[in-house]
C-alpha positions in Angstrom: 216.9 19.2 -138.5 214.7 19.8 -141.3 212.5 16.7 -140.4 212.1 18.5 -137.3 211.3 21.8 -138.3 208.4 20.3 -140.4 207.1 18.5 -138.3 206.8 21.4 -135.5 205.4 23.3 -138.7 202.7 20.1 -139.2 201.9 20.3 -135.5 201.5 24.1 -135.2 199.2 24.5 -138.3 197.3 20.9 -136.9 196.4 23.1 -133.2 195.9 26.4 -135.5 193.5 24.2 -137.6 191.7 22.8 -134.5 191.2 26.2 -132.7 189.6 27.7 -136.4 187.6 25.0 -135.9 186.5 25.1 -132.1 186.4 29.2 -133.0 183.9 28.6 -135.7 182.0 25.7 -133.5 181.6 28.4 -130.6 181.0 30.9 -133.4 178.1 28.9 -134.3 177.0 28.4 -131.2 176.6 31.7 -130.1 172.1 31.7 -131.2 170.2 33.6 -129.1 167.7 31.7 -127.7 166.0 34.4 -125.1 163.0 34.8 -126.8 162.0 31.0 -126.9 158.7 29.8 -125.6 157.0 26.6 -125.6 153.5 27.4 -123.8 151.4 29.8 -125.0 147.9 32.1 -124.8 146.1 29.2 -127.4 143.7 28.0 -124.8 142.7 31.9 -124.3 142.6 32.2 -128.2 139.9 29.7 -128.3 138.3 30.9 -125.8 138.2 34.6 -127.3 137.2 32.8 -130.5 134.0 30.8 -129.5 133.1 34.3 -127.2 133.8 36.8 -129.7 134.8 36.5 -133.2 130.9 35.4 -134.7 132.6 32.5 -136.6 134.8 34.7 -138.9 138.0 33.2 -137.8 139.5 29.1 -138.5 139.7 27.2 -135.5 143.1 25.5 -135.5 144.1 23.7 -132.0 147.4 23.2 -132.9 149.0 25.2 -130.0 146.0 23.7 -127.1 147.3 20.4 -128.4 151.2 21.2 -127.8 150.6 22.8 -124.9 148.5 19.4 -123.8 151.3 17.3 -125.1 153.9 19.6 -122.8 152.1 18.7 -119.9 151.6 15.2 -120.2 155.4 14.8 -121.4 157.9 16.9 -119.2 161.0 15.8 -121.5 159.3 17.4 -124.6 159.9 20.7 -123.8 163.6 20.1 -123.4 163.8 18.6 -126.9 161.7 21.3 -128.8 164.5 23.7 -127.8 167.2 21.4 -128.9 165.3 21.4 -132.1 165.0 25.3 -132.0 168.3 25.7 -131.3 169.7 23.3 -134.4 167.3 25.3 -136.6 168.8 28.4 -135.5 172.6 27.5 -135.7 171.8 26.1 -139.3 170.3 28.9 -140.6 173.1 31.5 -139.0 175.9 29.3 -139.9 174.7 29.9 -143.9 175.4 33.5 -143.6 172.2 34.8 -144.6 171.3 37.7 -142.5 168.7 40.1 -143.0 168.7 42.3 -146.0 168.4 45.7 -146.4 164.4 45.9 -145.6 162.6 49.0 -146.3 160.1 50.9 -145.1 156.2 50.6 -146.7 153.4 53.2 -146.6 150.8 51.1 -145.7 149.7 52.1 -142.1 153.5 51.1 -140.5 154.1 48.4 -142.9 157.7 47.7 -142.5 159.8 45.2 -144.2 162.5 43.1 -143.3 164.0 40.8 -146.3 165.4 37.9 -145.7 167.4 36.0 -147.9 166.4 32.3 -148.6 169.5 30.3 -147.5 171.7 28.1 -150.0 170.9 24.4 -148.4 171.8 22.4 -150.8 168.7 20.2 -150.3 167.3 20.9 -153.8 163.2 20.2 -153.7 162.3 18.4 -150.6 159.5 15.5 -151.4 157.9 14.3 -148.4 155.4 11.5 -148.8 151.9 11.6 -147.9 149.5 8.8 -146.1 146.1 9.7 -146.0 144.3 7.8 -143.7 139.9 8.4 -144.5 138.2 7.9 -141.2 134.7 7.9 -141.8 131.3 6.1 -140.9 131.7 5.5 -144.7 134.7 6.1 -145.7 134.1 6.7 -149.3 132.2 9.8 -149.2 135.6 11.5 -149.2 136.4 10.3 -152.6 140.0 10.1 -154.5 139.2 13.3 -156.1 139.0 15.3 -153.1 142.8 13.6 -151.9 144.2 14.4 -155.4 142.5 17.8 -155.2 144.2 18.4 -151.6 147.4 17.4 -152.8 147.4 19.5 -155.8 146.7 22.2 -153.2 149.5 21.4 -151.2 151.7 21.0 -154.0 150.9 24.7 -155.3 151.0 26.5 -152.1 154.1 25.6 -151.3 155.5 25.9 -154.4 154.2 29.5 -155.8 154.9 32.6 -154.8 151.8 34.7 -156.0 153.2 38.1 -155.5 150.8 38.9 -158.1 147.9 38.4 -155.6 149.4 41.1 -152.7 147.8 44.1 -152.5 149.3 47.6 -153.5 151.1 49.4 -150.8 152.9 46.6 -149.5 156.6 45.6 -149.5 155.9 41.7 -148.8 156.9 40.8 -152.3 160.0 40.7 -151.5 159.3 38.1 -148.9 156.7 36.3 -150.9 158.7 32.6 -151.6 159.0 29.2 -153.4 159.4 27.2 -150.2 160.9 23.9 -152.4 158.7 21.6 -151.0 157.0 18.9 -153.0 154.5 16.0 -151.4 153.3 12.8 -153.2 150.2 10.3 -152.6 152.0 7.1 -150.9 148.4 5.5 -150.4 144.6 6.2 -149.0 143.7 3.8 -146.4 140.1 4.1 -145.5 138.2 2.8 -142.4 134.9 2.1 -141.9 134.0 3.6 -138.4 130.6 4.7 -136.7 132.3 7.1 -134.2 130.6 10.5 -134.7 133.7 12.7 -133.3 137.2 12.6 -132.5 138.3 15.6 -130.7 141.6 16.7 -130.7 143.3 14.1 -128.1 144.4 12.1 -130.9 141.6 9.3 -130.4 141.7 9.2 -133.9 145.8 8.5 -134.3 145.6 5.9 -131.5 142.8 3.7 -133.2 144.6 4.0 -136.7 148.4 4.6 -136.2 150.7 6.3 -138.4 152.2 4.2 -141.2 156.2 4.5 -140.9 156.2 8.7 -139.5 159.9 8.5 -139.6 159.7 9.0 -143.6 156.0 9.8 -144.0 153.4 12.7 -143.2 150.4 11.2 -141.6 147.0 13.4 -142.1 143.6 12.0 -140.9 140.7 13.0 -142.3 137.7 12.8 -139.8 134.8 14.3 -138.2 137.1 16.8 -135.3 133.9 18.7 -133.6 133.6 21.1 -131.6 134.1 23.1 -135.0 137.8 22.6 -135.4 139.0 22.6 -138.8 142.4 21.0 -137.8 145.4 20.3 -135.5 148.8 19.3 -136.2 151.8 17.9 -134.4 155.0 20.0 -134.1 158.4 18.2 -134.5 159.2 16.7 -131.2 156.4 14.7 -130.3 156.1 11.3 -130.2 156.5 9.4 -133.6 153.0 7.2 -132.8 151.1 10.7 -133.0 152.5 12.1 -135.4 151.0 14.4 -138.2 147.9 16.3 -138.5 144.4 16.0 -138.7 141.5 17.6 -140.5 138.2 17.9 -140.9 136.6 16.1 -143.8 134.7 19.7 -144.5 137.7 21.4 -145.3 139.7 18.6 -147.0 140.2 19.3 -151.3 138.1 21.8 -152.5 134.6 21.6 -150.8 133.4 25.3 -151.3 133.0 27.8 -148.8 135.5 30.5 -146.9 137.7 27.3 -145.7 136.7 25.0 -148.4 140.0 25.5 -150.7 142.4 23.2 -149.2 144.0 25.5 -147.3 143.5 24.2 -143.3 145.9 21.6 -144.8 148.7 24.1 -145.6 148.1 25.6 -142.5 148.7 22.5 -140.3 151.4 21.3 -142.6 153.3 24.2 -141.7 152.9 23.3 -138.0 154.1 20.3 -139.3 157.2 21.4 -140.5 157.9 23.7 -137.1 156.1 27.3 -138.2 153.8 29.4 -135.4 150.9 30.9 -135.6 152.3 34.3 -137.3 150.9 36.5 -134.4 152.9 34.3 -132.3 149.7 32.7 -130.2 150.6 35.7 -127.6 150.2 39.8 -127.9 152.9 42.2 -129.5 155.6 40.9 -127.3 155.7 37.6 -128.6 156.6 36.6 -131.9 157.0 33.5 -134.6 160.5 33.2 -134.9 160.7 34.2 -138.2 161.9 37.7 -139.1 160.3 38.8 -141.8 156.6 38.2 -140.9 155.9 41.6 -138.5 154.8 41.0 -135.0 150.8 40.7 -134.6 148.7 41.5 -131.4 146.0 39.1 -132.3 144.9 36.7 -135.6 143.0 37.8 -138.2 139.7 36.4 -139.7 137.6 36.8 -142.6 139.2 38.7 -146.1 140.6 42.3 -144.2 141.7 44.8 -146.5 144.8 45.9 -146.9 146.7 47.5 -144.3 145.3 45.8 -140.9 147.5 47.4 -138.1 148.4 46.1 -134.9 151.8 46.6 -133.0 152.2 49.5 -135.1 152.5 47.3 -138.0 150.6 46.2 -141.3 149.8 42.6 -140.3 150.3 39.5 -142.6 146.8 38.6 -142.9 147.6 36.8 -146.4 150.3 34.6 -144.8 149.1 31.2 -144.9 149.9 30.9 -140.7 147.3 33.0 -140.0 143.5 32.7 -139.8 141.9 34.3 -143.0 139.7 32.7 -145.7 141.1 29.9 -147.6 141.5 32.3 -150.8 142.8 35.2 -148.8 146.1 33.5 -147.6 148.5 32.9 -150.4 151.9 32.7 -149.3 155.1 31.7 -147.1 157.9 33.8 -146.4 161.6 33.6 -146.9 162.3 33.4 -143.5 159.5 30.6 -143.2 160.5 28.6 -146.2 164.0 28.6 -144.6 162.9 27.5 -140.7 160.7 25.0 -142.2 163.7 23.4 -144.4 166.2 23.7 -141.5 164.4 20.5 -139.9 165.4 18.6 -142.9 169.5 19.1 -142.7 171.7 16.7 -141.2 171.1 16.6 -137.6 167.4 18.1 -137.9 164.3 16.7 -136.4 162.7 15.3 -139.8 166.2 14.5 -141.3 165.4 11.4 -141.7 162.4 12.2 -144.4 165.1 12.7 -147.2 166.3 9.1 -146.7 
């Protein structure tokens, strides 16, 4: 009898085990995903750019190029939302809500803290392939990689609160995103062709060496006076990783000469928007602690620049400012962008 009693004891805790655990799988499953968008206004941006802007403002086609790629590939659409919605479930099943924001006085700054989430993922190395695609591919020298991957390494490692101006309540946001990248090699080719565009010609002639485990970045002559593009997670592995201009590759000199189109493009890289969300106040970047913005900024703005009733971002390194205007990630980046790297993420395989 008391055989029997234990084992009806070892069944009932065995379903009361399984339905904690199918309450905590639906639990977790419960993201919203309303707000998710694939296409966006980035052809319009351009557009608006070239028109309007007197050549104050980067030129990144990251978003033309996705929405190009989500054209001519009807599955990828489906599969960025899967990614979105593992990225999402991760970062709600640590527990890390919002904190308690507060309230600025610059021109409707207003803060929302997030807490960077407990991964367990410690610094995440990726290595870097650089492939040098030039009518002589020497005149972008092993300086100018070492200098761009001493740029890379910084940004994503400092926090430079130091730098923001006063008024503001993004310190608390300002973040050591835990991402290191080392040089895996320079391959350099010799070739004539004056301009690449952003149809990855370039990607095609030279293909990525190994992209399951490496970031690709091509450094060529783009046109068309693009400064860079980048592939989000999704795509297809044989075009995958970003591309840049050799004029704004290391330090060159100049507004966009101090590395920082590669941070930029890296962060498409590692599934972070355009912080005004390539759309008008109603769309956003995913990320709660970066405030909505109706528009990107250019140039060096002072501090507060207001749209959607908001201070915007401009230092954020997703936006379009000067190269030594922009100076940080946020918390709520640092933790999308490391989400892709947990077990079952889109560039999980980049940590093996």
């Amino acid at each position: 009898m008391k055989k029997l009693l234990l084992s009806m004891a070892a069944v009932a805790l065995l379903f009361t085990a399984c339905d904690d655990d199918k309450s905590a799988s639906i639990e977790q499953s419960k993201v919203d995903m309303n707000d998710f968008y694939v296409y966006t206004d980035a052809n319009d941006d351009v557009a608006s750019k070239s028109a309007n802007d007197k050549g104050n403002k980067k030129s990144c086609s990251s978003m033309s190029v996705l929405n190009r790629q989500l054209d001519a590939n009807p599955g990828l659409e489906r599969k960025m939302y899967n990614i979105e919605l593992h990225t999402r479930q991760f970062i709600a099943g640590k527990g890390k809500p919002p904190g308690s924001g507060g309230s600025g006085t610059g021109g409707g700054d207003t803060d929302v803290d997030i807490l960077p989430i407990q991964d367990n993922l410690g610094i995440i190395n990726i290595p870097v392939y650089v492939h040098i695609v030039y009518p002589n591919a020497n005149s972008i020298s092993d300086s100018r990689v070492s200098e761009q991957m001493s740029v890379l390494n910084a940004d994503f490692k400092n926090t430079n609160t130091g730098l923001l101006p006063s008024g503001t309540t993004f310190a608390n946001d300002a973040t050591n995103a835990e991402f290191s990248f080392s040089l895996a090699g320079t391959i350099r080719h010799d070739d004539p062709k004056s301009s690449w565009g952003t149809n990855d010609a370039v990607k095609v002639a030279y293909p990525p060496i190994t992209p399951e485990t490496h970031l690709n970045i091509w450094v060529c002559e783009i046109g068309g006076g693009i400064l860079g593009y980048a592939q989000f997670p999704g795509g297809n592995a044989s075009t995958d990783g970003i591309v840049l201009g050799g004029a704004y590759f290391g330090n060159t000199g100049g507004v966009y000469g101090a590395g920082r189109t590669a941070t930029h493009e890296v962060g498409h890289y590692l599934n972070l928007r355009h912080i005004w969300g390539d759309g008008r106040c109603n769309r956003d970047d995913f990320v709660a602690d970066t405030p909505l913005a109706g528009a990107s900024n250019g140039g060096c703005p002072s501090f507060p620049s207001v749209s959607c009733k908001t201070a915007d971002m401009t230092m954020n390194y997703m936006d379009y400012t000067y190269d030594n205007c922009m100076y940080m990630f946020t918390d709520g980046q640092r933790n999308r962008m490391r989400a892709i790297f947990a077990q079952g993420g889109s560039r999980a395989g980049m940590l093996n």
